[in-house]
Biopython code that builds the backbone (N, CA, C, O; Angstrom):
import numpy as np
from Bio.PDB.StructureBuilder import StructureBuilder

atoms = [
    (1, "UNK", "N", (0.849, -1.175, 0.000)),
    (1, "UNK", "CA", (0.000, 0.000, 0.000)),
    (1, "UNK", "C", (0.893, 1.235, 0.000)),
    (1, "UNK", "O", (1.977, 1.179, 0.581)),
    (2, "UNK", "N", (0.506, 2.328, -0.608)),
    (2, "UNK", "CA", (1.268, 3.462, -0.839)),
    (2, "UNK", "C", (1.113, 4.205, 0.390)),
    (2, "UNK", "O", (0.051, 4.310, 1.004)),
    (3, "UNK", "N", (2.135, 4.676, 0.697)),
    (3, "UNK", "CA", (2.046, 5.594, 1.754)),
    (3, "UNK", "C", (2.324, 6.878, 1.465)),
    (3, "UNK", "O", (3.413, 7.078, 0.928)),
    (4, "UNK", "N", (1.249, 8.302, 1.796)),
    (4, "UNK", "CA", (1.771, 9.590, 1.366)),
    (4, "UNK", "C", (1.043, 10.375, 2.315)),
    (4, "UNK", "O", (-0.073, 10.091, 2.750)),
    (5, "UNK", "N", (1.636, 11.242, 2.575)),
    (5, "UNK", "CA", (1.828, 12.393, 3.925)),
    (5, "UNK", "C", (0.405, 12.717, 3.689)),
    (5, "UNK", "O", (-0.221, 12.048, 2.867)),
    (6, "UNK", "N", (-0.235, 13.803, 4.416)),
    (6, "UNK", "CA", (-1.241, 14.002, 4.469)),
    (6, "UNK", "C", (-2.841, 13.867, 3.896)),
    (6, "UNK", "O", (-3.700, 14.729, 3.707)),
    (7, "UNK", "N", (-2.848, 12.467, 3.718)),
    (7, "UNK", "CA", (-3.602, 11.813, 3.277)),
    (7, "UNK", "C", (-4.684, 11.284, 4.435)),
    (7, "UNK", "O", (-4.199, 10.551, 5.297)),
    (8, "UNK", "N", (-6.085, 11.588, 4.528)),
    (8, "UNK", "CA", (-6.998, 10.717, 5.963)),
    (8, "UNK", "C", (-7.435, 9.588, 5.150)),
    (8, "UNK", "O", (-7.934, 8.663, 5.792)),
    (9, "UNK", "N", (-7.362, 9.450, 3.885)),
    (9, "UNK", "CA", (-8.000, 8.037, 3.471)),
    (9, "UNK", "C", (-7.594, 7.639, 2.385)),
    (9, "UNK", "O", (-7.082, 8.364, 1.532)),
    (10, "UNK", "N", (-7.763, 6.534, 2.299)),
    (10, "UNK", "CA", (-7.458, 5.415, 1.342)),
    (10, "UNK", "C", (-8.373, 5.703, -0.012)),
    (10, "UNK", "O", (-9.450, 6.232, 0.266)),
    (11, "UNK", "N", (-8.178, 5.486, -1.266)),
    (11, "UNK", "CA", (-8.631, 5.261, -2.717)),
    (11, "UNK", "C", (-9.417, 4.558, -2.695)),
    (11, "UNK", "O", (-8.950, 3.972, -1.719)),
    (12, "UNK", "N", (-10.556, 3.850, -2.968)),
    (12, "UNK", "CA", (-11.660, 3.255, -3.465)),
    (12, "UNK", "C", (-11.217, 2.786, -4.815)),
    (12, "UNK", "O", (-10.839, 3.548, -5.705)),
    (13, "UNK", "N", (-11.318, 0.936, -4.952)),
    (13, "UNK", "CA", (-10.635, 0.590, -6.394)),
    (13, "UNK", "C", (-11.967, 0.705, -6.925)),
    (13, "UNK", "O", (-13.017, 0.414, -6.351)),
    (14, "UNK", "N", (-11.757, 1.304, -8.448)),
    (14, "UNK", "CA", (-12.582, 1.618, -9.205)),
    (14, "UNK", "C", (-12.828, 0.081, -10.057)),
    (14, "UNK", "O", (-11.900, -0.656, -10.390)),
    (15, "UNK", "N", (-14.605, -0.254, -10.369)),
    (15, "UNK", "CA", (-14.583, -1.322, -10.996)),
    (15, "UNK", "C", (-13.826, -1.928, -12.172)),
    (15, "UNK", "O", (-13.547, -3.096, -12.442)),
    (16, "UNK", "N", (-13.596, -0.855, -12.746)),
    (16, "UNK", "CA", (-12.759, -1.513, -13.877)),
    (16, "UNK", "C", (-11.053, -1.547, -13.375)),
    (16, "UNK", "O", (-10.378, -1.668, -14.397)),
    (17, "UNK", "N", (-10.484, -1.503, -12.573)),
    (17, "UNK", "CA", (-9.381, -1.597, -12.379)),
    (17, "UNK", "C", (-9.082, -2.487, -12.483)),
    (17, "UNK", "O", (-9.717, -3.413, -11.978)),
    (18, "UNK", "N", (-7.611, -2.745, -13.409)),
    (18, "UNK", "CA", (-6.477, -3.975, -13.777)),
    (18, "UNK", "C", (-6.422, -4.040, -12.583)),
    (18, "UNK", "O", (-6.464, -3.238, -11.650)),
    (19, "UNK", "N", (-6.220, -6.147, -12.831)),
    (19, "UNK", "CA", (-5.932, -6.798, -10.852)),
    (19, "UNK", "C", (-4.645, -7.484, -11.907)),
    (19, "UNK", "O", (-4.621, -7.778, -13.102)),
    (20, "UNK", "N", (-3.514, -7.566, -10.662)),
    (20, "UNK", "CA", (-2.339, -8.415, -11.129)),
    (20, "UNK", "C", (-2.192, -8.885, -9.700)),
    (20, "UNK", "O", (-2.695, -8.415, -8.679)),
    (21, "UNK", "N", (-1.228, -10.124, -9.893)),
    (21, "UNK", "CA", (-1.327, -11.432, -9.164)),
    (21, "UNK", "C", (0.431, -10.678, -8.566)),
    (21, "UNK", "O", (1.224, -10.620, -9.506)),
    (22, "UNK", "N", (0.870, -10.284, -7.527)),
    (22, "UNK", "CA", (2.204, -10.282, -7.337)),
    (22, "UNK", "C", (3.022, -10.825, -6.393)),
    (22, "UNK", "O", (2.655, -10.862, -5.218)),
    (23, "UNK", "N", (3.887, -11.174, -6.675)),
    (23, "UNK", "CA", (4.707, -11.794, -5.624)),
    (23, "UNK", "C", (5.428, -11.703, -4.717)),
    (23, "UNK", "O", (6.315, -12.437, -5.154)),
    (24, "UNK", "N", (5.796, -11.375, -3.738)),
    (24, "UNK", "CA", (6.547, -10.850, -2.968)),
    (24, "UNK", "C", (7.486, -11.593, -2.999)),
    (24, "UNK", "O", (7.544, -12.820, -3.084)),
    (25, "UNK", "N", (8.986, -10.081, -2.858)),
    (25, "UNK", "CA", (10.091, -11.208, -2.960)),
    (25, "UNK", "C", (11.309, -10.608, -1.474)),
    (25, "UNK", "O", (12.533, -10.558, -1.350)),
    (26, "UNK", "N", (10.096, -10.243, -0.571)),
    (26, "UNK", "CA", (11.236, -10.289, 0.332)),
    (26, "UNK", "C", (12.045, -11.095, 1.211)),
    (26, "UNK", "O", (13.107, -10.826, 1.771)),
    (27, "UNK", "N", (11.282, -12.215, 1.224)),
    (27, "UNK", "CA", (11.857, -13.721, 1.860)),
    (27, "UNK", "C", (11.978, -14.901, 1.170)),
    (27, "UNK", "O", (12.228, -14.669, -0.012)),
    (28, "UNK", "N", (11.894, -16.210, 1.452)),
    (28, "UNK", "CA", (11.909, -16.955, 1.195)),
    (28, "UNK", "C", (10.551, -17.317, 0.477)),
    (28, "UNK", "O", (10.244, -17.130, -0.700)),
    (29, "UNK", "N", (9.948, -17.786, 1.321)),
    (29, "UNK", "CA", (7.932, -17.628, 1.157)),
    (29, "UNK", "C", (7.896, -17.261, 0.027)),
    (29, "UNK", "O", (8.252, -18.311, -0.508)),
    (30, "UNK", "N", (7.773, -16.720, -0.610)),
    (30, "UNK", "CA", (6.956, -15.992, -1.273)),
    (30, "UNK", "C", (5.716, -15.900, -1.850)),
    (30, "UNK", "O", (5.237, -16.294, -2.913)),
    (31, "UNK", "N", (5.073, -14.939, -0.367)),
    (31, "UNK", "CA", (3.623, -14.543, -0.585)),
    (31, "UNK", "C", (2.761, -13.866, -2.018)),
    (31, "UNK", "O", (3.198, -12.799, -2.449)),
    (32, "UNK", "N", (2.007, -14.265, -2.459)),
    (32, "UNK", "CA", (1.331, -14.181, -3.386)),
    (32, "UNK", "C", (0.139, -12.810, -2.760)),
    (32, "UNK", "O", (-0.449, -12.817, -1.679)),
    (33, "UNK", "N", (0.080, -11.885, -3.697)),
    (33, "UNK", "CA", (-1.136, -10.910, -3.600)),
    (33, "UNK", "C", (-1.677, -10.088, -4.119)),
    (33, "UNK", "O", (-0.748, -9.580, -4.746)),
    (34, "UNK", "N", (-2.861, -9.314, -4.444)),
    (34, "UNK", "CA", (-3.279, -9.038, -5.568)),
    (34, "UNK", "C", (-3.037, -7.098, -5.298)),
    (34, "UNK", "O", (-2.970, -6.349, -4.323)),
    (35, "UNK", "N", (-2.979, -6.974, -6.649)),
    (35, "UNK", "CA", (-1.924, -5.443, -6.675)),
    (35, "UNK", "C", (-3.432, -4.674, -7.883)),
    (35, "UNK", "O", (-3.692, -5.290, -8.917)),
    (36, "UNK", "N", (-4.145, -3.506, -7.570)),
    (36, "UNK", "CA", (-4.823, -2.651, -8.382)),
    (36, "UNK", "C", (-4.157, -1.748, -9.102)),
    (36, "UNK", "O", (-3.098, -1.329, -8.634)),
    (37, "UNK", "N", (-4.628, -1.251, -10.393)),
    (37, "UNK", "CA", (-3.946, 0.339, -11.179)),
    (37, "UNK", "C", (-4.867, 0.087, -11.827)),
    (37, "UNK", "O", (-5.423, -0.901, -12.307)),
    (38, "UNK", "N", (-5.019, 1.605, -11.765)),
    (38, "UNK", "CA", (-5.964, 2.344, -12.486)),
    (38, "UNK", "C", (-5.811, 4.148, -12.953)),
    (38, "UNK", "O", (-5.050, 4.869, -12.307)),
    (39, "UNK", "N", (-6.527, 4.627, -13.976)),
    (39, "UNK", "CA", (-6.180, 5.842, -14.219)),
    (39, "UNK", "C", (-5.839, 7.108, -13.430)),
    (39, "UNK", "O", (-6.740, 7.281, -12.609)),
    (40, "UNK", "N", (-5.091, 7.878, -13.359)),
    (40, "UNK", "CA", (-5.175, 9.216, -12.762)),
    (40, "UNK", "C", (-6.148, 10.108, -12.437)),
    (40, "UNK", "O", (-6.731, 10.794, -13.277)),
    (41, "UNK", "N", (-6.354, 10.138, -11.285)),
    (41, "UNK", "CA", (-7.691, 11.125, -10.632)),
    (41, "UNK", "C", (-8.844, 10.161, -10.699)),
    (41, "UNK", "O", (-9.902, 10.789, -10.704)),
    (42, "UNK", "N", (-8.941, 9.424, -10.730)),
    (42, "UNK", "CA", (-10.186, 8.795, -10.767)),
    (42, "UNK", "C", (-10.257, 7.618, -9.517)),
    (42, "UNK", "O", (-9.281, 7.037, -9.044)),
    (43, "UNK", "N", (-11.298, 7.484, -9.229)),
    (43, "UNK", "CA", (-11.781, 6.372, -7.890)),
    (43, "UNK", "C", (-12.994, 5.943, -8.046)),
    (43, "UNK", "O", (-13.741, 6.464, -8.874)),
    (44, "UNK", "N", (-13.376, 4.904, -7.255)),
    (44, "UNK", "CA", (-14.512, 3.765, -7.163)),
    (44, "UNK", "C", (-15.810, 4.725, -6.682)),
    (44, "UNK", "O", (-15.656, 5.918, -6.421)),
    (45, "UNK", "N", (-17.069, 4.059, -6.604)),
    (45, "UNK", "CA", (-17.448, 4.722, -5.597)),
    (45, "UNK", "C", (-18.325, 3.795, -4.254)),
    (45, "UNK", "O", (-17.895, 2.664, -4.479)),
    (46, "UNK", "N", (-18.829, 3.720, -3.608)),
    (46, "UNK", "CA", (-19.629, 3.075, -2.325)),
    (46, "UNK", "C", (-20.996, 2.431, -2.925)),
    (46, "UNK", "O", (-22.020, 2.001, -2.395)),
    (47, "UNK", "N", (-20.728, 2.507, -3.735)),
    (47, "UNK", "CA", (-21.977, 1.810, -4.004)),
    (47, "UNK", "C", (-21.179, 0.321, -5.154)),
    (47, "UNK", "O", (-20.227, 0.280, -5.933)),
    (48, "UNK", "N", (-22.305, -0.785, -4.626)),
    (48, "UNK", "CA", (-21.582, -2.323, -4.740)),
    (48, "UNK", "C", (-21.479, -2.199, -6.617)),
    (48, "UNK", "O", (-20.770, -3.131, -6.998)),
    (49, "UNK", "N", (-21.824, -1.600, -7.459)),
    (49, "UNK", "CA", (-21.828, -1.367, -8.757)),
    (49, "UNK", "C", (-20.217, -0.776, -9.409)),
    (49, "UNK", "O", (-19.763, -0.950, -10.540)),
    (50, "UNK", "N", (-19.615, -0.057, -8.265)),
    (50, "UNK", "CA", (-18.884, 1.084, -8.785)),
    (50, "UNK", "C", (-17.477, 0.730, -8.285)),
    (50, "UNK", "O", (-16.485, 1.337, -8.690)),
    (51, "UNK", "N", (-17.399, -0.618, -7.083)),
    (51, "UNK", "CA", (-15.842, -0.526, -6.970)),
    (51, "UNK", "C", (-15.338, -2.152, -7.280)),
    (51, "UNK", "O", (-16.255, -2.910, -7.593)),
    (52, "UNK", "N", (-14.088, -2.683, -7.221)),
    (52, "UNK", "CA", (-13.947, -3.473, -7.742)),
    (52, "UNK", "C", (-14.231, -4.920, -6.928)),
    (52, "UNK", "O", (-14.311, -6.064, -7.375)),
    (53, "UNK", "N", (-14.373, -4.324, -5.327)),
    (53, "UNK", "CA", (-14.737, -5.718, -4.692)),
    (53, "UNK", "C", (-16.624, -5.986, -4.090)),
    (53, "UNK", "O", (-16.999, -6.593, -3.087)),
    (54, "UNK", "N", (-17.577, -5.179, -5.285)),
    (54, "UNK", "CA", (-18.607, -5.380, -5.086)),
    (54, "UNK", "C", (-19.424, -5.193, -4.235)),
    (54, "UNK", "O", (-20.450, -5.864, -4.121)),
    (55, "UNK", "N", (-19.010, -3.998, -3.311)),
    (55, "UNK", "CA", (-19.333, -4.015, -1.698)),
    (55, "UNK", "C", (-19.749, -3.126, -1.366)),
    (55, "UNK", "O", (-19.350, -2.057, -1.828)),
    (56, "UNK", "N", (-20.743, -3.188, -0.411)),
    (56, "UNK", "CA", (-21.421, -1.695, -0.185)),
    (56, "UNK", "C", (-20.730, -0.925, 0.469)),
    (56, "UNK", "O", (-20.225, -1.280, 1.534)),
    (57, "UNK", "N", (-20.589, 0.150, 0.016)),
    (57, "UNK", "CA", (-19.351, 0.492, 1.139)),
    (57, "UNK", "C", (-20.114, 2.124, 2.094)),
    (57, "UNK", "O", (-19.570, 2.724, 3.020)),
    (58, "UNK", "N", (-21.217, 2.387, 1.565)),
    (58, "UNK", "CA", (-22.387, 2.863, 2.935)),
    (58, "UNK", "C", (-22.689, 2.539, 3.781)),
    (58, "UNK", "O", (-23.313, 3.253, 4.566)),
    (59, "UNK", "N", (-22.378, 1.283, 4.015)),
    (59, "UNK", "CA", (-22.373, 0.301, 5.569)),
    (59, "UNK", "C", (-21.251, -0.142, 5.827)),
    (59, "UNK", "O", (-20.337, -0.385, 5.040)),
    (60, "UNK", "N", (-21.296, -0.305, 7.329)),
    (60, "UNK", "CA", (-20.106, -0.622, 7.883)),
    (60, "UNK", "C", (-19.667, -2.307, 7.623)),
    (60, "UNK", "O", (-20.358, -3.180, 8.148)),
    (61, "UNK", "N", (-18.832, -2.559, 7.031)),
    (61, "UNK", "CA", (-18.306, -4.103, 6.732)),
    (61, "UNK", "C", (-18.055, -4.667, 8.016)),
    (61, "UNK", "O", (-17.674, -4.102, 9.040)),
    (62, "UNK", "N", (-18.331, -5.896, 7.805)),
    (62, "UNK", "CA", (-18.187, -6.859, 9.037)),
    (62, "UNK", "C", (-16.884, -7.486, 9.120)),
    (62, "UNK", "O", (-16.069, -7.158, 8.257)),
    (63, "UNK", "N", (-16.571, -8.246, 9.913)),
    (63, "UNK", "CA", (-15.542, -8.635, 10.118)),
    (63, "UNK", "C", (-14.996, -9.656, 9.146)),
    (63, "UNK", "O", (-15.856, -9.862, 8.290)),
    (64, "UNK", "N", (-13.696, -10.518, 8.896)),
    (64, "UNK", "CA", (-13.834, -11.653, 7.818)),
    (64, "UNK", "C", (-14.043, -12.715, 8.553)),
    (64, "UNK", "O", (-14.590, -13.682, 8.023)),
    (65, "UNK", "N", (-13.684, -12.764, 9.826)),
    (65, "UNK", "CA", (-14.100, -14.509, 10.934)),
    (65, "UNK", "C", (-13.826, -13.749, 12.220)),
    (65, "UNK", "O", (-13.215, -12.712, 12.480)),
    (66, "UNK", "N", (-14.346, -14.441, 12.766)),
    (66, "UNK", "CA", (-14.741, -14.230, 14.556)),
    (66, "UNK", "C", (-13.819, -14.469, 14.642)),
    (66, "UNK", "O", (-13.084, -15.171, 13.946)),
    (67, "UNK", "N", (-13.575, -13.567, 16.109)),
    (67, "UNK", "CA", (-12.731, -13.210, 16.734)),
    (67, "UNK", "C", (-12.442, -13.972, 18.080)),
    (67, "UNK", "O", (-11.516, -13.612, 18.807)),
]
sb = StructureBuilder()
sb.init_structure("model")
sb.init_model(0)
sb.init_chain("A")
sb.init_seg("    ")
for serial, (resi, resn, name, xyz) in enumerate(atoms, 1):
    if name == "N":
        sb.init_residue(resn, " ", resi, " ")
    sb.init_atom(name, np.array(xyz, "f"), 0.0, 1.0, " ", f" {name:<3s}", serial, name[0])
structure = sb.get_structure()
């Protein structure tokens, strides 16, 4: 994830955003994970139509497994 100074939030992947499969190569392991790009100035939006992981994003998301 990109990190840049005065930023309060994160990008919204836009539905059509290229997904690539990448690999990490800082150890041994090497973890597998999925990497977004997409055009300049542009973002997803909260509604499950408009970003790339289908999700409402006007409600608060639940957890992925109990805790």
């Amino acid at each position: 994830m990109t990190y840049k100074r005065q930023i309060d939030r994160l990008p919204i992947v836009p539905a059509d955003a290229k997904e690539h499969n990448v690999t990490c190569h800082f150890c041994i392991a090497g973890c597998g994970y999925k990497a977004y790009t997409w055009g300049i100035n542009k973002q997803g939006g909260t509604e499950p139509g408009q970003n790339k992981f289908k999700a409402d994003l006007t409600k608060q998301q639940g957890a992925e497994s109990a805790a």
